[in-house]
C-alpha beads as a LAMMPS data file, in Angstrom:
LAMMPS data file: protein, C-alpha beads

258 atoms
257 bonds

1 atom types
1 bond types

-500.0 500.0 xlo xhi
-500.0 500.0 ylo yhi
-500.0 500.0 zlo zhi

Masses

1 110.0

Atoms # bond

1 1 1 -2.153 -18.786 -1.215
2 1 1 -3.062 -15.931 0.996
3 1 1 -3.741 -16.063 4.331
4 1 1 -5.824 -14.053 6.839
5 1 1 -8.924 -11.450 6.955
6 1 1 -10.142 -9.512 4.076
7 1 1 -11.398 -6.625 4.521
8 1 1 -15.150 -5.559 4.266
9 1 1 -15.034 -1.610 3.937
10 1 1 -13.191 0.866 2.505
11 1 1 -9.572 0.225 3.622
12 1 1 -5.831 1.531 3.117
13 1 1 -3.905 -1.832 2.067
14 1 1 -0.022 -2.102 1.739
15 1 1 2.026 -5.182 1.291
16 1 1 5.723 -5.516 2.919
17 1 1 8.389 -7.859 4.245
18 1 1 9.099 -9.073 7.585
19 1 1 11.905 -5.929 8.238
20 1 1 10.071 -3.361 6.091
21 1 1 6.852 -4.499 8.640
22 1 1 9.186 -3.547 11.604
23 1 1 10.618 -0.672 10.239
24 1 1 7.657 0.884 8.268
25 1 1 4.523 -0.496 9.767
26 1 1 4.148 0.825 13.122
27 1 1 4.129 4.774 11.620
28 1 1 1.315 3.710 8.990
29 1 1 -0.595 1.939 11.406
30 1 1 -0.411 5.167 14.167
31 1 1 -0.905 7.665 10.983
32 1 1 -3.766 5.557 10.072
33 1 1 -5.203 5.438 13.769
34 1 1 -5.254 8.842 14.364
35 1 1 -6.721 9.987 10.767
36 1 1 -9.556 7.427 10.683
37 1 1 -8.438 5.152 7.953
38 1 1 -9.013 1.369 8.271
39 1 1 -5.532 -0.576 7.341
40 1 1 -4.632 -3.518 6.313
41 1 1 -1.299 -4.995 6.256
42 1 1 -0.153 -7.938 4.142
43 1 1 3.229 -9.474 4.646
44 1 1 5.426 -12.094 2.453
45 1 1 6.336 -15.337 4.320
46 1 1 5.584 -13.871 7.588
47 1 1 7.141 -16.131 10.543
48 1 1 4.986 -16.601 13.877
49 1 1 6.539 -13.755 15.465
50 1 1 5.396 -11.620 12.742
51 1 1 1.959 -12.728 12.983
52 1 1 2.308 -12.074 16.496
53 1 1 4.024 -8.063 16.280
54 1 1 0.581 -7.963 13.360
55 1 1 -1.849 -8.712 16.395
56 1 1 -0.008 -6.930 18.964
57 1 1 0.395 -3.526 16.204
58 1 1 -3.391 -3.964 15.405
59 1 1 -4.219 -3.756 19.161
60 1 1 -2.490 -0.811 19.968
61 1 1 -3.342 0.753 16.568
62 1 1 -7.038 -0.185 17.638
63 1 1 -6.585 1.506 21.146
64 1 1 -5.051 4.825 19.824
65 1 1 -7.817 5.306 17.438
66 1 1 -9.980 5.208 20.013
67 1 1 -8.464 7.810 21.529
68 1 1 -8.795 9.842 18.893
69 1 1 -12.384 9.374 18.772
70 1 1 -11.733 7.182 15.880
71 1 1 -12.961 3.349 15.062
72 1 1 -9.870 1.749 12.869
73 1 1 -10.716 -1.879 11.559
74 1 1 -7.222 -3.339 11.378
75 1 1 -6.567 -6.304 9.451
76 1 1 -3.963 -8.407 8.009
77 1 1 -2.355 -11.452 5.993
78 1 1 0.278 -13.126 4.728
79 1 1 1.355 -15.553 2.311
80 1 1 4.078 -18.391 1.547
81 1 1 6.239 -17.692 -1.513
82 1 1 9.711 -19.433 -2.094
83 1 1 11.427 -16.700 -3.331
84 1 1 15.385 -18.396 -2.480
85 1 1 15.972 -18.385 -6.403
86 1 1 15.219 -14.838 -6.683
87 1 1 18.255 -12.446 -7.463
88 1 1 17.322 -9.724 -4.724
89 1 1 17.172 -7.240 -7.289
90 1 1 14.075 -9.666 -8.185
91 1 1 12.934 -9.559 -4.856
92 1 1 12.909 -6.043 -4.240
93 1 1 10.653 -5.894 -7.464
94 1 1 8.125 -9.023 -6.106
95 1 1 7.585 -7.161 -2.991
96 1 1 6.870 -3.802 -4.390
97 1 1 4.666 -5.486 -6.911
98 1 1 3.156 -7.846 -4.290
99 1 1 0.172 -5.481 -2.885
100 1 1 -1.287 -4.874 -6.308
101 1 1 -1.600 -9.365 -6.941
102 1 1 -2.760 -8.984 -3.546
103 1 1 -5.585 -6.652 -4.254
104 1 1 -6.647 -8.539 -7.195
105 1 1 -6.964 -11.695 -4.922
106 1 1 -8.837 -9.631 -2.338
107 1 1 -11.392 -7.791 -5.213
108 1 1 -12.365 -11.573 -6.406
109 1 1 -13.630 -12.483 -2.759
110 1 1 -15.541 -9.878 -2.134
111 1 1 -13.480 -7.349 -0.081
112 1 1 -14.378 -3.622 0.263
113 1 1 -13.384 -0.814 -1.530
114 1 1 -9.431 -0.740 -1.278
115 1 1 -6.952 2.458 -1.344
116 1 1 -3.580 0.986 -2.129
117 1 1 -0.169 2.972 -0.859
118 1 1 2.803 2.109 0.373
119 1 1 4.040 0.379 3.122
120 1 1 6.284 3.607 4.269
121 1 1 4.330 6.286 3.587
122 1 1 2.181 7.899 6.540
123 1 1 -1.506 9.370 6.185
124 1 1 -1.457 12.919 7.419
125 1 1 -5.166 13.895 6.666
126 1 1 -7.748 10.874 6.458
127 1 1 -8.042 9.691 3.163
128 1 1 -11.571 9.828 1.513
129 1 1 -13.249 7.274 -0.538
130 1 1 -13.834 8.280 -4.370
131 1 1 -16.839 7.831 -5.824
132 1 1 -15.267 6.188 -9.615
133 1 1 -14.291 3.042 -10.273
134 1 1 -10.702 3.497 -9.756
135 1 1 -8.134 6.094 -9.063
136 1 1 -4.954 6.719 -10.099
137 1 1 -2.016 9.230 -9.760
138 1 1 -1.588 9.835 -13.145
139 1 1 1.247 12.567 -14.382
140 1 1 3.701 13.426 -17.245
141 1 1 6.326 10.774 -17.901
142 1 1 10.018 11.014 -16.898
143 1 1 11.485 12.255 -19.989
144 1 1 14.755 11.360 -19.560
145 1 1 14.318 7.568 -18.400
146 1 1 14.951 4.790 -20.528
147 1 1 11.851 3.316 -22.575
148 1 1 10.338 1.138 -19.661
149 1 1 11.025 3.336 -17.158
150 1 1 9.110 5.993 -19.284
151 1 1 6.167 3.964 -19.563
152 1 1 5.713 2.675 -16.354
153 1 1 6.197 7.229 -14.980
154 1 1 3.130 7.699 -16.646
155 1 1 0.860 6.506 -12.709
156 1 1 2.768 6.582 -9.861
157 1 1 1.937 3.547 -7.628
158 1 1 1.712 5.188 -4.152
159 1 1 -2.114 5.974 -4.553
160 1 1 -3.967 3.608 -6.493
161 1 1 -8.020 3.259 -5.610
162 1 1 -10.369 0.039 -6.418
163 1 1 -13.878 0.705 -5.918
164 1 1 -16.589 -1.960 -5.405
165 1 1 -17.432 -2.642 -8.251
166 1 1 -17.117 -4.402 -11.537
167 1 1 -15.011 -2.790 -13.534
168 1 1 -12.916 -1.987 -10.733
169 1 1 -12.700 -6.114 -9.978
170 1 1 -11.690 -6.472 -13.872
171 1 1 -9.483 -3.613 -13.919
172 1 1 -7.333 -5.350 -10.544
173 1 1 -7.427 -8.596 -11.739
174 1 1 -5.856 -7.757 -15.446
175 1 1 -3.248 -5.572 -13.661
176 1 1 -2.770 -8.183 -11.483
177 1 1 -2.357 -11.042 -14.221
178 1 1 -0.288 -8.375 -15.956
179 1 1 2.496 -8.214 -13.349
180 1 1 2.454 -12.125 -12.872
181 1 1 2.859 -12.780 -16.211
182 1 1 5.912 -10.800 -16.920
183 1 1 9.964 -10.395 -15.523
184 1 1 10.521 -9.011 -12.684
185 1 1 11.906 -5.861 -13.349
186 1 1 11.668 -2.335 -11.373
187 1 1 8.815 -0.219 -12.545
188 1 1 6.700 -3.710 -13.571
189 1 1 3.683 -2.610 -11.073
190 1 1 3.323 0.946 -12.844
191 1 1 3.750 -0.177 -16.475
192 1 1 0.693 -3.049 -15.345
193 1 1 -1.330 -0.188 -13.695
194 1 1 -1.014 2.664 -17.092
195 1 1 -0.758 -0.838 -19.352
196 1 1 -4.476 -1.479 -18.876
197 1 1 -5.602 1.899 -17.603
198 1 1 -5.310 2.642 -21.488
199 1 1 -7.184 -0.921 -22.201
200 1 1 -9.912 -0.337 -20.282
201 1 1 -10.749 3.799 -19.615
202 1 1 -13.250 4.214 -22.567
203 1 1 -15.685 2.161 -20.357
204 1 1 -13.994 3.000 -16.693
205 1 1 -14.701 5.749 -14.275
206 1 1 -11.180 6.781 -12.824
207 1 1 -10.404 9.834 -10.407
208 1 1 -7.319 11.840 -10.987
209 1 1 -5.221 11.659 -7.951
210 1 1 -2.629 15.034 -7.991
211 1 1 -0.425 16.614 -5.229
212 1 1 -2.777 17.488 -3.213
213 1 1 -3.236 13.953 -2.137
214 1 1 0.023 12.179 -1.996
215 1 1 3.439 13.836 -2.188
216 1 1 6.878 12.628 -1.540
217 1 1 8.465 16.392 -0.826
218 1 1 6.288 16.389 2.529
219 1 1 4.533 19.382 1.781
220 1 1 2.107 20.313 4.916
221 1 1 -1.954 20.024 3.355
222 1 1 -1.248 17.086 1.759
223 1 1 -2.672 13.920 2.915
224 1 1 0.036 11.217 2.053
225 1 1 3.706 11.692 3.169
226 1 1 5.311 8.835 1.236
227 1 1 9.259 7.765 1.478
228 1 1 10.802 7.932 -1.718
229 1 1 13.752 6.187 -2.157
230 1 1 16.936 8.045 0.328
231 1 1 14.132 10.165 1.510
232 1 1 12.743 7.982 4.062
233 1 1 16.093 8.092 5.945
234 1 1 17.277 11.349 5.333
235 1 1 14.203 13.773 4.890
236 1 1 14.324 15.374 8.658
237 1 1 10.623 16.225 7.782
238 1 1 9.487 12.709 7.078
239 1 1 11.504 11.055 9.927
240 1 1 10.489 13.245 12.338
241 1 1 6.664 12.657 11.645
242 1 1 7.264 9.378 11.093
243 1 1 8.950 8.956 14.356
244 1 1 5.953 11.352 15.687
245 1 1 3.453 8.171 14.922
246 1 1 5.496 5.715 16.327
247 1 1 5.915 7.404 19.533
248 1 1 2.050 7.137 19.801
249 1 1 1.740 3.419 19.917
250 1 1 3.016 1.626 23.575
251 1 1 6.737 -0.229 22.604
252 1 1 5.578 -3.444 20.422
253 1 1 7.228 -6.396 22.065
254 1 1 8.944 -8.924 19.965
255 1 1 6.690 -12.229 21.238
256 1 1 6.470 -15.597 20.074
257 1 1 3.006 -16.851 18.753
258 1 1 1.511 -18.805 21.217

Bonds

1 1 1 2
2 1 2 3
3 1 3 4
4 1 4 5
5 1 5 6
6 1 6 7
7 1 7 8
8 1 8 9
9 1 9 10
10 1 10 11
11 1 11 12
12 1 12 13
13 1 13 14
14 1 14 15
15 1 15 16
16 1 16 17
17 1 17 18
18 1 18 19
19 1 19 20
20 1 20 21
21 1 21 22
22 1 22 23
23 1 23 24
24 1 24 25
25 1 25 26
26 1 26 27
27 1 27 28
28 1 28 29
29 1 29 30
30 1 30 31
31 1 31 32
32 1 32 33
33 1 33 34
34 1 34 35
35 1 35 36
36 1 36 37
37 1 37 38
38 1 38 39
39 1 39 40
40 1 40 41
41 1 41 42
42 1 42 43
43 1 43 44
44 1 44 45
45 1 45 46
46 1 46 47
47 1 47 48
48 1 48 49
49 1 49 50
50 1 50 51
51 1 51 52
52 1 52 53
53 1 53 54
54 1 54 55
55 1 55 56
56 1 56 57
57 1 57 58
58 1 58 59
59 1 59 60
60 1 60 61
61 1 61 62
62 1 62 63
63 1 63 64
64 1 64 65
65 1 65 66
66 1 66 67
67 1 67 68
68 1 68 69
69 1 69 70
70 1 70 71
71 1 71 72
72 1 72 73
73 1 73 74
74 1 74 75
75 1 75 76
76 1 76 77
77 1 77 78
78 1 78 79
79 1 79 80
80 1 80 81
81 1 81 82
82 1 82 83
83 1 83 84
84 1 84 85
85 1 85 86
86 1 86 87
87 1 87 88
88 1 88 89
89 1 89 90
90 1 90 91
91 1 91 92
92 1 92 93
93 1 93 94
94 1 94 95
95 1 95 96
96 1 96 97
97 1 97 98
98 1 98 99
99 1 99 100
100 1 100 101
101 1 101 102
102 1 102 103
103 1 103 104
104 1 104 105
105 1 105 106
106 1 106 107
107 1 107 108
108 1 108 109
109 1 109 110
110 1 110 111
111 1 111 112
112 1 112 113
113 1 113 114
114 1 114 115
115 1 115 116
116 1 116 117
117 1 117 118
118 1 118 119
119 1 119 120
120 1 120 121
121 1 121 122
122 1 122 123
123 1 123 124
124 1 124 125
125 1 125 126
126 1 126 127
127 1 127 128
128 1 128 129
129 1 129 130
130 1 130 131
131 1 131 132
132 1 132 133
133 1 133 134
134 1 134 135
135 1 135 136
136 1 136 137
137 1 137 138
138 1 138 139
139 1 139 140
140 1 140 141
141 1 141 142
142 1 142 143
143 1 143 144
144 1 144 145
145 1 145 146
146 1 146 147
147 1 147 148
148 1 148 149
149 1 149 150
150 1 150 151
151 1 151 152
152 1 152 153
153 1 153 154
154 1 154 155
155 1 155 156
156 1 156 157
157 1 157 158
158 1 158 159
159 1 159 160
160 1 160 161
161 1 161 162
162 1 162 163
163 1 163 164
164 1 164 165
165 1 165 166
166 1 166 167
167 1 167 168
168 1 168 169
169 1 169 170
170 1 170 171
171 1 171 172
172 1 172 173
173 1 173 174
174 1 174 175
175 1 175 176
176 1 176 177
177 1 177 178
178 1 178 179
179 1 179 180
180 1 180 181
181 1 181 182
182 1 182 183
183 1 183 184
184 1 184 185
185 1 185 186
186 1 186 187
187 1 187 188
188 1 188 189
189 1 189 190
190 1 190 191
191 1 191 192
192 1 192 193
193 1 193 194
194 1 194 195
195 1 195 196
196 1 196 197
197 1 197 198
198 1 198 199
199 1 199 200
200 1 200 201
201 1 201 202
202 1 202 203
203 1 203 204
204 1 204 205
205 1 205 206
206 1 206 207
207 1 207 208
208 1 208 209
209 1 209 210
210 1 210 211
211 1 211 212
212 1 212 213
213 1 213 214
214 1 214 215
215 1 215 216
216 1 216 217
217 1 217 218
218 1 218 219
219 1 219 220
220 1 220 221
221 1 221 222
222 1 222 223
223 1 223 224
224 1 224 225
225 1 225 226
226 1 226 227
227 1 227 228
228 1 228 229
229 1 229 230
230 1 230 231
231 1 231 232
232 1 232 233
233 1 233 234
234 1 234 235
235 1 235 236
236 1 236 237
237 1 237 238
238 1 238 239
239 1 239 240
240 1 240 241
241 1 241 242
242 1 242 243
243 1 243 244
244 1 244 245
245 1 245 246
246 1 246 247
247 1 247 248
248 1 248 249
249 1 249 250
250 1 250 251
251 1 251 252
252 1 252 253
253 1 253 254
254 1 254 255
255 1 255 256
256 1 256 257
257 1 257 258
């Protein structure tokens, strides 16, 4: 069961952990602040104290957008999943999964139009809302992966766009039923997003995200740094702009819930 706000207009959503909230969230939230997206942040089995750095992020998030001449509607949520019999190979695949079940849930109670990246990427140039029923980064498949892996290369997952609409609704839901319904393995959230892309785009509007929106080789124009793999650590471009949008927001206390 999810837990918290749902957003009512067109909205940047990414799902995380507690340490990838810490460690990722702050940068998206600034990056998001200062371009004029709204955000919202959905966390697994977040504890009272993450709840609390949520409020405490949205605040100053809310402030610096301000600042910027800027009005950021920050929400968030959270769930409770027993994942202890999870290998953490398993894990790491529920969580990067987890934003797209998310969205579904979100789509079938009337939320607004959602953009859905990921947790630590950061927005360099606001992002704007399509007019289709979705988007998606679609590209040319790895050739060299194995089968799965191939499949699932065809959309990348970093930029994904439900509109407010119907076919967007059915077009989240089945992707979201897709990924619940099968093994946790890595690449399961693109194989469900190109899965029923091809199921459902005779009758679906869709706008072709390319490089010019989202790139992970931090090319300046673009409007979506995102950290691929090593890259977020050791990319001196993308941790010193990431560090850039930190630096914005006051220090974010650790604080118990009260």
């Amino acid at each position: 069961m999810i837990n918290g706000a749902i957003p009512k207009e067109f909205t940047v959503l990414a799902s995380a952990d507690p340490r990838y909230l810490r460690d990722h969230g702050p940068a998206l939230a600034a990056s998001a602040a200062v371009c004029g997206n709204n955000l919202h942040l959905h966390v697994v089995n977040a504890s009272d104290s993450d709840w609390a750095f949520m409020q405490e992020l949205g605040i100053k998030a809310t402030a610096l957008a301000r600042r910027h001449e800027n009005r950021l509607n920050f929400t968030f949520s959270s769930e409770e999943t027993d994942l202890s019999k999870h290998s953490d190979e398993q894990k790491r695949v529920y969580y990067s999964c987890n934003r797209f079940v998310v969205a579904a849930n979100m789509m079938l109670n009337d939320c607004g139009p959602l953009f859905i990246s990921d947790i630590d990427c950061v927005i360099m140039k606001r992002i704007m809302q399509p007019d289709e029923d979705i988007g998606l980064f679609l590209r040319e498949p790895f050739p060299n992966a194995n089968p799965w892996e191939t499949l699932g290369s065809h959309v990348a997952a970093g930029a994904v766009f439900y509109n407010k609409t119907a076919k967007a609704c059915e077009y989240a839901v089945a992707v979201g039923q897709t990924i619940i319904n099968n093994k946790l393995i890595w690449f399961l959230d693109q194989v469900a997003l190109w899965h029923v892309y091809n199921q459902i785009k005779e009758h679906t509007t869709c706008k072709k995200f390319d490089g010019q929106l989202m790139d992970w080789e931090f090319i300046e124009g673009t409007r979506i740094w995102t950290g691929k793999g090593n890259r977020k650590y050791d990319n001196s471009l993308y941790v010193s702009q990431k560090k850039k949008y930190s630096d914005m927001l006051p220090s974010l206390e650790e604080v118990a819930w009260a």
